[in-house]
Backbone as a ProteinNet text record, in pm:
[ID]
protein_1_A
[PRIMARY]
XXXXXXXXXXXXXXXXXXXXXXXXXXXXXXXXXXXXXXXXXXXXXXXXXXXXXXXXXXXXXXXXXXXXXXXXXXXXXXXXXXXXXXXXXXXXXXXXXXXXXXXXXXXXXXXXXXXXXXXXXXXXXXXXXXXXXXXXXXXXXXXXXXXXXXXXXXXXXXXXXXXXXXXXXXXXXXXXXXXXXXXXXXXXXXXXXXXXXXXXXXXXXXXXXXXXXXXXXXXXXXXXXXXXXXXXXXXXXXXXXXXXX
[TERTIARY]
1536.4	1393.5	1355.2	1382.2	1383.6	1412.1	1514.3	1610.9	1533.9	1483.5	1367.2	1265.8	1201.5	1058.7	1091	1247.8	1271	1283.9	1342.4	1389.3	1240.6	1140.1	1034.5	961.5	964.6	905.4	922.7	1082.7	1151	1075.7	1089.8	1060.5	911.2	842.2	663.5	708.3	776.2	758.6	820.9	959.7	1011.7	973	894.3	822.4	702.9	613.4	504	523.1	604.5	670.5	702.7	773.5	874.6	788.5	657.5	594.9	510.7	462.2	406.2	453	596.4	607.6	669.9	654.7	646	799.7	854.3	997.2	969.9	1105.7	1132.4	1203.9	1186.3	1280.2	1402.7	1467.3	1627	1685.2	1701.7	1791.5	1798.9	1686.8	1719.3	1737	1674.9	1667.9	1836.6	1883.9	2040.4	2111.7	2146.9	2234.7	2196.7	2026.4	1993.1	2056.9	2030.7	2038.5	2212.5	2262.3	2458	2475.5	2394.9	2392.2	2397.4	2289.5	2262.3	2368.7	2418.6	2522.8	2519.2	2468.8	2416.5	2525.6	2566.3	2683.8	2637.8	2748.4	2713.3	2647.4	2733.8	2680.4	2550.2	2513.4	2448.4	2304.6	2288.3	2222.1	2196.6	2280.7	2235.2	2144.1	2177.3	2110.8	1995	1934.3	1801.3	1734.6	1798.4	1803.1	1650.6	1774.2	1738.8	1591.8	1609.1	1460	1351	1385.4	1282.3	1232.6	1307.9	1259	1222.9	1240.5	1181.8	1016.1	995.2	912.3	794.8	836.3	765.1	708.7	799	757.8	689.3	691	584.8	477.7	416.4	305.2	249.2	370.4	304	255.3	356.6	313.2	234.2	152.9	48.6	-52.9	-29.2	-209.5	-192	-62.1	-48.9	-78.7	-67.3	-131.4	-293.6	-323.1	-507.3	-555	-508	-535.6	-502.8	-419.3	-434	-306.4	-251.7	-107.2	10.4	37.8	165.4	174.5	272.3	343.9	452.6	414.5	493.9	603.4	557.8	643.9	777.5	741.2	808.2	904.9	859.1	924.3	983.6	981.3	1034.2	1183.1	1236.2	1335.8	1473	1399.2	1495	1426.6	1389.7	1334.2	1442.6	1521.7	1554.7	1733.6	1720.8	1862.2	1894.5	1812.7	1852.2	1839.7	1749.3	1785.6	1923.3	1971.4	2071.1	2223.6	2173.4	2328.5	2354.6	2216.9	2226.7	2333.5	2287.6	2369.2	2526.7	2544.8	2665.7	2755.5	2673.4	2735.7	2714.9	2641.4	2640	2763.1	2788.4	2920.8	3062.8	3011	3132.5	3190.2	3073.8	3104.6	3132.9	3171.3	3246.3	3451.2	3469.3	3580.6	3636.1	3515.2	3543.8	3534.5	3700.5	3647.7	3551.1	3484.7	3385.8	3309.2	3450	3452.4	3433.2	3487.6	3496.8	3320.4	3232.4	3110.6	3051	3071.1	2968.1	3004.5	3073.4	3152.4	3045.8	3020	2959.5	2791.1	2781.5	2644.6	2549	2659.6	2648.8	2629.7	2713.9	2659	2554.7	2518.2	2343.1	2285.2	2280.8	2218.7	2154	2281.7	2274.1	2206.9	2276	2223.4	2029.2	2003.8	1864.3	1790.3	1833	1765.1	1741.4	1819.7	1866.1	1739.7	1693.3	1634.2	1494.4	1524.1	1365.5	1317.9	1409.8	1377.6	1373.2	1490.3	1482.5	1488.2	1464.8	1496.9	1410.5	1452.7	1385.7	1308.8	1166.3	1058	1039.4	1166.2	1165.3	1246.1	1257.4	1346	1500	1640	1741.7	1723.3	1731.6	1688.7	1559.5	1537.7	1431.6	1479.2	1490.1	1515.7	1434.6	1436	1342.5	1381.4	1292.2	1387.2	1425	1400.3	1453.1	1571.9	1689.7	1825.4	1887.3	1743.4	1824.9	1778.9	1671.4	1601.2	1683.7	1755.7	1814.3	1939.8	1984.6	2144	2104	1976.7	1969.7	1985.2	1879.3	1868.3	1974.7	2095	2210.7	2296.3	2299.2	2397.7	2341.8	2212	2147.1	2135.6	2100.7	2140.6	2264.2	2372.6	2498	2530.6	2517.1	2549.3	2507.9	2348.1	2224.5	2273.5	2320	2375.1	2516.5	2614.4	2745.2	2685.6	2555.9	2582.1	2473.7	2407.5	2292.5	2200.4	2153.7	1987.2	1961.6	1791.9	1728.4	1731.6	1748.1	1800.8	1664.5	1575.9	1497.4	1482.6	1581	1595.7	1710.5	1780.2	1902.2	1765	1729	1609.5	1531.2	1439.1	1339.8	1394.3	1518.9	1480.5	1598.6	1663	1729.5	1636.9	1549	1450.2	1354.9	1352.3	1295	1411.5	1470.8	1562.8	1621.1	1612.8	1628.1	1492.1	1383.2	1252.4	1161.7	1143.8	1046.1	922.1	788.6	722.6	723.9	635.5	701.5	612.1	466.5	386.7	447	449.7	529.1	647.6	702.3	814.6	801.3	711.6	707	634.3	538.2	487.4	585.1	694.8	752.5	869	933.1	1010.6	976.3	839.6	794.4	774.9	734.1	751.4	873.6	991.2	1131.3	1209.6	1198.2	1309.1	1274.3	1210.5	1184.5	1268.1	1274.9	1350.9	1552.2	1523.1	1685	1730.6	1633.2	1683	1620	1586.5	1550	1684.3	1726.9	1842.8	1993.7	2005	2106.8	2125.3	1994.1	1945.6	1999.7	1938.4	2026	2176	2231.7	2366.9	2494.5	2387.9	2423.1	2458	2287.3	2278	2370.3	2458.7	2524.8	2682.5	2727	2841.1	2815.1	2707.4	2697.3	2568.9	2614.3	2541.4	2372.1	2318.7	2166.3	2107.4	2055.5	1972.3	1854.9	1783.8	1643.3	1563.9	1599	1465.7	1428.7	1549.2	1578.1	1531.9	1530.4	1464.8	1373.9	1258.1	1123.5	1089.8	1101.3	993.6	1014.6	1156.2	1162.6	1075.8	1086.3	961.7	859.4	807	624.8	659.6	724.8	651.6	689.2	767.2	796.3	683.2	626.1	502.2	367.5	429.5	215.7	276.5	368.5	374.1	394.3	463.3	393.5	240.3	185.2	24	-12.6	48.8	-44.3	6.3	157	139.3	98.3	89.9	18.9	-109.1	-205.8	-298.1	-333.1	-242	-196.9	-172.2	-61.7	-19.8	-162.9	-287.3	-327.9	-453.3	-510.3	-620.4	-626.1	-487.5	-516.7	-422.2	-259.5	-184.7	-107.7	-38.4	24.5	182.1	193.3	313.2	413.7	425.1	523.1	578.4	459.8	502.8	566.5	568.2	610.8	813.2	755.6	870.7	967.3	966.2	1010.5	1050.3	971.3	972.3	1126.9	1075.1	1160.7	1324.9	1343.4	1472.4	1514.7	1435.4	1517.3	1567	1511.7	1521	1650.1	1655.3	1805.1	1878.3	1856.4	1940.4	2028.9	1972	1998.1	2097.3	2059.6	2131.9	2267.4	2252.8	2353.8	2450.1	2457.5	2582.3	2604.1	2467.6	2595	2662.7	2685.7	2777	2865	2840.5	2983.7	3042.9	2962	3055.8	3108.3	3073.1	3164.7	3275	3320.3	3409.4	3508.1	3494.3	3562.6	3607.9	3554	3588.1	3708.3
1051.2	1032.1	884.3	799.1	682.3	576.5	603.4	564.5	608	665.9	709.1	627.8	646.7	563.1	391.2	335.9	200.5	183.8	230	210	269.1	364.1	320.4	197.5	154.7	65.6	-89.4	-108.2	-187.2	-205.5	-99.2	-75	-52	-59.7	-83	-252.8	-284.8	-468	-516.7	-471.3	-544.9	-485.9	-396.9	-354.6	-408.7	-454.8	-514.7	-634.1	-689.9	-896.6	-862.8	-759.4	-756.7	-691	-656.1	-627.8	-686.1	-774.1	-907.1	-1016	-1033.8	-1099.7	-1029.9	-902.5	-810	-723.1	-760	-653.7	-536.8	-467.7	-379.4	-373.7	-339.5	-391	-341.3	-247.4	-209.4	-311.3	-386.3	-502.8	-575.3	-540	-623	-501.7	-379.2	-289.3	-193.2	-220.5	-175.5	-224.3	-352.3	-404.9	-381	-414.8	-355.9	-226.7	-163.3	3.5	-21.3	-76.2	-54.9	-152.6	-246.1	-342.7	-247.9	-157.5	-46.9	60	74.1	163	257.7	276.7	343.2	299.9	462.8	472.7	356.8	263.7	157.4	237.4	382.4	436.3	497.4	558.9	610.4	518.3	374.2	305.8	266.4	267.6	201.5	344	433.7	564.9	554.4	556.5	549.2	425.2	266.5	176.3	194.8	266.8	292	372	442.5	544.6	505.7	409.2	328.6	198.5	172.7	40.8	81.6	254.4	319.7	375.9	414.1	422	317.7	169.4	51.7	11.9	26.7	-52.4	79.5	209.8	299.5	267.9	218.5	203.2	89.3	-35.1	-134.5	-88.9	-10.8	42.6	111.9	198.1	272.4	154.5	84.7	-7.5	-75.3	-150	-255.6	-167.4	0.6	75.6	52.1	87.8	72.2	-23.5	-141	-270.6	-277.2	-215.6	-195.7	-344.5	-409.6	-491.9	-483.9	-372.8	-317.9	-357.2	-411.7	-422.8	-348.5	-196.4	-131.6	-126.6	-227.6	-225.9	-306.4	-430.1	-480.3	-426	-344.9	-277.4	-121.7	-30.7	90.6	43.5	-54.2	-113	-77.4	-199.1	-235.6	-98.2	-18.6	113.8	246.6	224.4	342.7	306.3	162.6	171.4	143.2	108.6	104.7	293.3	352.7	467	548.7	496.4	565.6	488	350.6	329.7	327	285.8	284.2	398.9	535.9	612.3	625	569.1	522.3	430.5	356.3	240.1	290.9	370.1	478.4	524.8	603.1	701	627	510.3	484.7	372.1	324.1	296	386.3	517.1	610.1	564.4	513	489.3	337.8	240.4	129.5	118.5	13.7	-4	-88.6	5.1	-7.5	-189.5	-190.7	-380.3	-487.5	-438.7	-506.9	-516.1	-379	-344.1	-447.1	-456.3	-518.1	-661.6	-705	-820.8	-893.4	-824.4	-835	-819.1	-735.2	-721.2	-850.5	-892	-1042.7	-1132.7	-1148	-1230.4	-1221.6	-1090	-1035.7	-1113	-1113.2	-1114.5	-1316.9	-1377.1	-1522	-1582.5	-1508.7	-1537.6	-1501.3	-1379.6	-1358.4	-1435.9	-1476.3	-1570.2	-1691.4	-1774	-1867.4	-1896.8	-1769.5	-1754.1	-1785.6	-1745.5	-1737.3	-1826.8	-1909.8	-2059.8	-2163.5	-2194.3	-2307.2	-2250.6	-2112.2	-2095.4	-2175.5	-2207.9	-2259	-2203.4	-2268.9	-2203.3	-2206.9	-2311.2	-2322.8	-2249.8	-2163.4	-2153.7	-2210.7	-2127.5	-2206.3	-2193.6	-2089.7	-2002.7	-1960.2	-1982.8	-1862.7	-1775.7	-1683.6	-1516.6	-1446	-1385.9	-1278.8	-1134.8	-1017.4	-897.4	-821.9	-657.6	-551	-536.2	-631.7	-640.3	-701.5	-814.9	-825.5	-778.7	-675.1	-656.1	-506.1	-424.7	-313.5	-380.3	-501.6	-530.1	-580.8	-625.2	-662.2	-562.7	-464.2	-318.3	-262.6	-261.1	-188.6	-297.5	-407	-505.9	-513.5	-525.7	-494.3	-351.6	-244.4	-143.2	-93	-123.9	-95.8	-130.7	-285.6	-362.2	-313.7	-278.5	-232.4	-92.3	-16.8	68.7	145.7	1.3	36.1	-78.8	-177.8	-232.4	-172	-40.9	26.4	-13.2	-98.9	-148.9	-112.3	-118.7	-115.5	-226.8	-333.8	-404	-555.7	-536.2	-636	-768.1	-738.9	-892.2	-986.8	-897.4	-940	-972.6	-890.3	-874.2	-946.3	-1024.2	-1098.5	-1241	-1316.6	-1412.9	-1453.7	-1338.5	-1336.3	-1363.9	-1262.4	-1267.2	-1356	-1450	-1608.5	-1657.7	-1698.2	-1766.1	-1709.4	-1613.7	-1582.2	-1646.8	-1714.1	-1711.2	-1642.1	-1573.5	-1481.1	-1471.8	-1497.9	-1497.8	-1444.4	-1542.2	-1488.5	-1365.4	-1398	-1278	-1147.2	-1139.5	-1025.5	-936.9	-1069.2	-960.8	-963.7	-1002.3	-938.4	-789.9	-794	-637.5	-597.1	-590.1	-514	-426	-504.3	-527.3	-417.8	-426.7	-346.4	-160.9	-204.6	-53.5	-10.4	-102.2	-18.4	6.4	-73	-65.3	62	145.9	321.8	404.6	365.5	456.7	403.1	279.2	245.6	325.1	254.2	353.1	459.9	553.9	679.7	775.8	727.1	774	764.1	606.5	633.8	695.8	698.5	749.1	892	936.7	1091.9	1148.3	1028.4	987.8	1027.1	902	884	1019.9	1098.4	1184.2	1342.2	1325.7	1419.7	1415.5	1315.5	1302.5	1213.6	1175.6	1162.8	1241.3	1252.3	1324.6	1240.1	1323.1	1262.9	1333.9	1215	1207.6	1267.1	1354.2	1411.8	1330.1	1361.3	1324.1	1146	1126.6	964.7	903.2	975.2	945.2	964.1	1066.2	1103.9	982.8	935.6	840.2	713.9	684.8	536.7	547.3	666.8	684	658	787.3	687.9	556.4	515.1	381	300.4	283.3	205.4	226.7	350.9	373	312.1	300.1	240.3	99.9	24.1	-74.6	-151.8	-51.7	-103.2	-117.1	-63.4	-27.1	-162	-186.9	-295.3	-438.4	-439.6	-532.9	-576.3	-504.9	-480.1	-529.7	-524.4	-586.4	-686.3	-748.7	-888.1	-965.3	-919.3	-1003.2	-1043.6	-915.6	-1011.8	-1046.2	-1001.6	-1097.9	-1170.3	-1192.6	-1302	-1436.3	-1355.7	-1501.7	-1554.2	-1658	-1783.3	-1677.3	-1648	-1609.9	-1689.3	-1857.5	-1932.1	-1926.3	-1897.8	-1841.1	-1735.4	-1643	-1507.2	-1524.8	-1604.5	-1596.3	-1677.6	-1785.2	-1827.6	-1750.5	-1642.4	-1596.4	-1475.2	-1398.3	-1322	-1389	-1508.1	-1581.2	-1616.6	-1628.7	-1651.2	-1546.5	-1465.4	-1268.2	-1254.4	-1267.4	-1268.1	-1338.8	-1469.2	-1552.3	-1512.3	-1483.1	-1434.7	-1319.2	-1214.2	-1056.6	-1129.6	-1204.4	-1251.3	-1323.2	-1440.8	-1483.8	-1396	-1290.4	-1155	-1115.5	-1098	-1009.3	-1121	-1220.6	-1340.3	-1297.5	-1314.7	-1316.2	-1214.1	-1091.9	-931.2	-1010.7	-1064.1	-1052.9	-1185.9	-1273.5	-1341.6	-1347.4	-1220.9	-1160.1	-1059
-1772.3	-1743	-1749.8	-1838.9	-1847.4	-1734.9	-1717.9	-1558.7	-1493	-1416.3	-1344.6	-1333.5	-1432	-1473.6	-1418.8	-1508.5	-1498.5	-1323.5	-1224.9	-1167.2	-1072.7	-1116.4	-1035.8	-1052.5	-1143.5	-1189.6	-1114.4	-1111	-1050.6	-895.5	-838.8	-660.2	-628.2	-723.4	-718.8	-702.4	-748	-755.8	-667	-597.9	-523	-430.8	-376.4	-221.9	-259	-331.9	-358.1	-275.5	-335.4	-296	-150.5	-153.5	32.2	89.2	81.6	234.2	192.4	84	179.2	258.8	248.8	344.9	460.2	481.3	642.6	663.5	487.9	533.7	405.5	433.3	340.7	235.2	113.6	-16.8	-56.2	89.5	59.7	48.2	65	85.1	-71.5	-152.6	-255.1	-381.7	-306.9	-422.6	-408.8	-332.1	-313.9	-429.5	-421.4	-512.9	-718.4	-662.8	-811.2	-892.6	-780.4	-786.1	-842.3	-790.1	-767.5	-941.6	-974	-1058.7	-1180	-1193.3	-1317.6	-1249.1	-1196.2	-1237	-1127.5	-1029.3	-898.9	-864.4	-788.2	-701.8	-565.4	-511.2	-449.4	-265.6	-265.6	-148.1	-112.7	-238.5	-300	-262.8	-332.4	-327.2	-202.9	-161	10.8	60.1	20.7	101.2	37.8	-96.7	-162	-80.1	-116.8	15.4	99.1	194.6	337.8	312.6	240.7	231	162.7	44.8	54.4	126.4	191.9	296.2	408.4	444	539.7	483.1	425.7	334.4	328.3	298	233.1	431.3	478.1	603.9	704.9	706.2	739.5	757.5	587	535.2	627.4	626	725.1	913.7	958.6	1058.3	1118	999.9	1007.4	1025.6	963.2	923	1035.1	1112.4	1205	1368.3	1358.7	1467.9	1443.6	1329.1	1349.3	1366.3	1331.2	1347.9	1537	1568.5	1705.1	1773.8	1697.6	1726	1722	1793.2	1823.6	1949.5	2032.1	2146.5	2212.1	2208.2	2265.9	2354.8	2466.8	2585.3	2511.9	2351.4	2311.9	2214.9	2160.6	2037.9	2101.2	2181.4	2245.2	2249.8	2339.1	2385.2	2233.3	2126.9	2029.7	1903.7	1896.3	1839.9	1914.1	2023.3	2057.3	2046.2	2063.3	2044.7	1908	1796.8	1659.3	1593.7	1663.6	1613.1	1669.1	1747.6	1829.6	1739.3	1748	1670	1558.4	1453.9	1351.1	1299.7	1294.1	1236.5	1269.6	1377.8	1450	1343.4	1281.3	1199.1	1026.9	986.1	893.5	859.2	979.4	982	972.6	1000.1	1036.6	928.1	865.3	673.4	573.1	671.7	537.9	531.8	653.2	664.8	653.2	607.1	570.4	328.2	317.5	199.4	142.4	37.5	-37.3	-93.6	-98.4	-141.2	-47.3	112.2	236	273	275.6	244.9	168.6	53	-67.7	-41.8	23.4	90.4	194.4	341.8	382.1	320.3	266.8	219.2	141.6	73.1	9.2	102.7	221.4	284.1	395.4	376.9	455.4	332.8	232	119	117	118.3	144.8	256.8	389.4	482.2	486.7	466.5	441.6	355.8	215	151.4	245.3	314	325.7	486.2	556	684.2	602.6	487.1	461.7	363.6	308.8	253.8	305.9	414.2	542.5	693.8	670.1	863.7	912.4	1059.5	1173.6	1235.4	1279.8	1326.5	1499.7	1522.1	1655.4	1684.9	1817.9	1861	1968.5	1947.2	1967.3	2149.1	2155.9	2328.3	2369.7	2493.7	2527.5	2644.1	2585.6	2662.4	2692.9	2773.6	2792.4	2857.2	2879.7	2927.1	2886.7	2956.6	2843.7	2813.7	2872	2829.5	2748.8	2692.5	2575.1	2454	2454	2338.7	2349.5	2450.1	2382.1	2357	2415.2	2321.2	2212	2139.2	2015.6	1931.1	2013.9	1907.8	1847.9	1949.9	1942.9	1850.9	1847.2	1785.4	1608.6	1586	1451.5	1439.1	1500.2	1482.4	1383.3	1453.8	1414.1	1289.5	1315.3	1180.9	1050.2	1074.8	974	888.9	1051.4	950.6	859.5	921	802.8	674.7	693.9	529.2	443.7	532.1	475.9	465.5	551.8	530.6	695.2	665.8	776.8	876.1	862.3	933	1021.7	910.1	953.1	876.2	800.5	746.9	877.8	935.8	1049.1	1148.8	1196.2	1281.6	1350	1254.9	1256.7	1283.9	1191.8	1223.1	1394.2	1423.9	1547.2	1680.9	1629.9	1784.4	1784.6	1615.1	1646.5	1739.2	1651.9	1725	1876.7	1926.1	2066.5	2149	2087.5	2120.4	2132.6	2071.3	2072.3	1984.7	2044.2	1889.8	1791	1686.7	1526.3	1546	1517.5	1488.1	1554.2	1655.8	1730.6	1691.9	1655.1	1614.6	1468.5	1385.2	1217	1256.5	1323.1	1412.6	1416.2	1534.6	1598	1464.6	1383	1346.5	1177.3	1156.6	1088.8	1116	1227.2	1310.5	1373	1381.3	1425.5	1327.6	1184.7	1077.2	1020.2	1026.9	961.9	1057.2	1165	1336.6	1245.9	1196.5	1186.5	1035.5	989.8	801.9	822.3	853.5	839.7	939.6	1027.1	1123.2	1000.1	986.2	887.8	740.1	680.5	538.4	572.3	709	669.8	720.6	818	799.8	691.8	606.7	464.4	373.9	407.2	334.8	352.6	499.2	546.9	442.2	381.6	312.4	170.5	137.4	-14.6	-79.1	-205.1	-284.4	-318.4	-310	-331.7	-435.7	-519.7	-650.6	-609.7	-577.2	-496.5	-593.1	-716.8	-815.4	-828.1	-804.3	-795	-679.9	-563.2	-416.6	-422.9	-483	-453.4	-536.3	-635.5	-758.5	-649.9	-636.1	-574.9	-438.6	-401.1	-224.2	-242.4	-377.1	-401.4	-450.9	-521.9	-565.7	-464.5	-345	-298.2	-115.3	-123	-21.7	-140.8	-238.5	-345.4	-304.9	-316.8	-316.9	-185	-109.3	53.1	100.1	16.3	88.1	-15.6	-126.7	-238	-132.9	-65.3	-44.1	80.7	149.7	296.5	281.3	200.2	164.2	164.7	60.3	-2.7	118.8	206.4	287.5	421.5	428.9	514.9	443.7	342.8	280.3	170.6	132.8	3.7	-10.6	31.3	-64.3	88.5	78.7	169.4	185.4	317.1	342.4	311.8	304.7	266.3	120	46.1	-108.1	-142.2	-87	-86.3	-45.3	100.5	123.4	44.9	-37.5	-152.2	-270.1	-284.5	-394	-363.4	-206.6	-198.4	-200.2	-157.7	-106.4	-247	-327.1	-446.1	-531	-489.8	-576.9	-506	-349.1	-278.3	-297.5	-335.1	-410.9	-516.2	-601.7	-742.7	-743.1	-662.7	-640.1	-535.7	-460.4	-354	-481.2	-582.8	-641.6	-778.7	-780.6	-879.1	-794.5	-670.9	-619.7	-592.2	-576.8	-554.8	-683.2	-811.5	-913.7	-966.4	-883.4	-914.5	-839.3	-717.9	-656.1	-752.2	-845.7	-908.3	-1027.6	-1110.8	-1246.9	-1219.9
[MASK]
+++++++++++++++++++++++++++++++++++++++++++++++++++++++++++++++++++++++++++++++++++++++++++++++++++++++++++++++++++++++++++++++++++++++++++++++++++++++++++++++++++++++++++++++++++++++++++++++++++++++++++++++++++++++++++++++++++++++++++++++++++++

């Protein structure tokens, strides 16, 4: 019961911080989860359902608000639900360590987009061909390292050129289509904690809605995003230093 409580407790805070700055808190609440003793597959599947969960909340409010770009987001929404679980399935047959391997360096690399990324972009592209080969290429990826896949996401389709605002929209409303496809992937060959999934769901839907708030009437997205890159920081060289003990 305790474990419970702690570990809601945990994911009220880190979906608080991560959807104010417009993502979802699998990405940082995975490794936690694996840190206390959470089966490492396991965690990616809770993961996925709460960062599907945290970023819902943003999509609901970003429909009434009425800034969704459909014609923009359908494209990379149909092919992340299609491959994601593709790349799910297919991290049952990769080892575990090769996984937490890569994941670390989602982990670095994501801090790293969101302490010095570039605001310019490298290309400008345009076209529904490359927004379903994005879908499908983060798709995949997203779902053998178990995340939803908008920390990969966002700062790609800057850098492909694409506006920011747009795609923190878009990107909010497709990452539930990617972790919700592989979450039950996941959930087809590992065992699930129900009781452990429902607490981390509410607190991580209260803390999407607290920070959904936050993010558009009170604090400096540049702070946030500091705050989150260093939380990824931190979780990114424990897992360097699992791999050197």
């Amino acid at each position: 019961m305790h474990d419970y409580i702690f570990f809601s407790l945990i994911t009220l805070v880190l979906s608080t911080i991560f959807s104010m700055g417009g993502a979802g808190a699998g990405i940082a609440l995975i490794p936690i989860l694996n840190i206390f003793g959470v089966n490492f597959a396991l965690a990616r599947a809770i993961g996925l359902f709460a960062g599907a969960s945290t970023t819902m909340i943003s999509s609901v409010m970003n429909i009434k608000r009425k800034i969704v770009d459909y014609y923009f987001m359908i494209p990379i929404a149909i092919m992340m639900l299609f491959f994601a679980p593709i790349g799910a399935y297919m991290s049952k047959f990769i080892d575990e360590n090769i996984i937490k391997f890569f994941f670390m360096l989602l982990l670095f690399y994501s801090a790293s987009m969101m302490m010095f990324g570039k605001k310019k972009p490298l290309v400008k592209l345009e076209g529904k061909l490359i927004l379903f080969s994005v879908g499908a290429g983060v798709g995949f990826i997203a779902g053998i390292l178990g995340v939803g896949g908008g920390n990969i996401l966002i700062p790609l389709l800057i850098l492909l050129g694409f506006e920011p605002k747009k795609v923190a929209v878009t990107v909010s409303f497709v990452v539930p289509f990617s972790a919700l496809s592989s979450f039950f992937t996941y959930a087809s060959y590992v065992k699930i904690d129900w009781v452990l999934l429902f607490c981390i769901a509410v607190s991580a839907i209260i803390g999407g809605y607290i920070g959904n708030y936050f993010m558009h009437f009170k604090l400096k997205q540049n702070h946030i995003k500091k705050v989150m890159a260093l939380i990824l920081y931190i979780l990114a060289f424990k897992l360097l230093y699992h791999f050197y003990i």
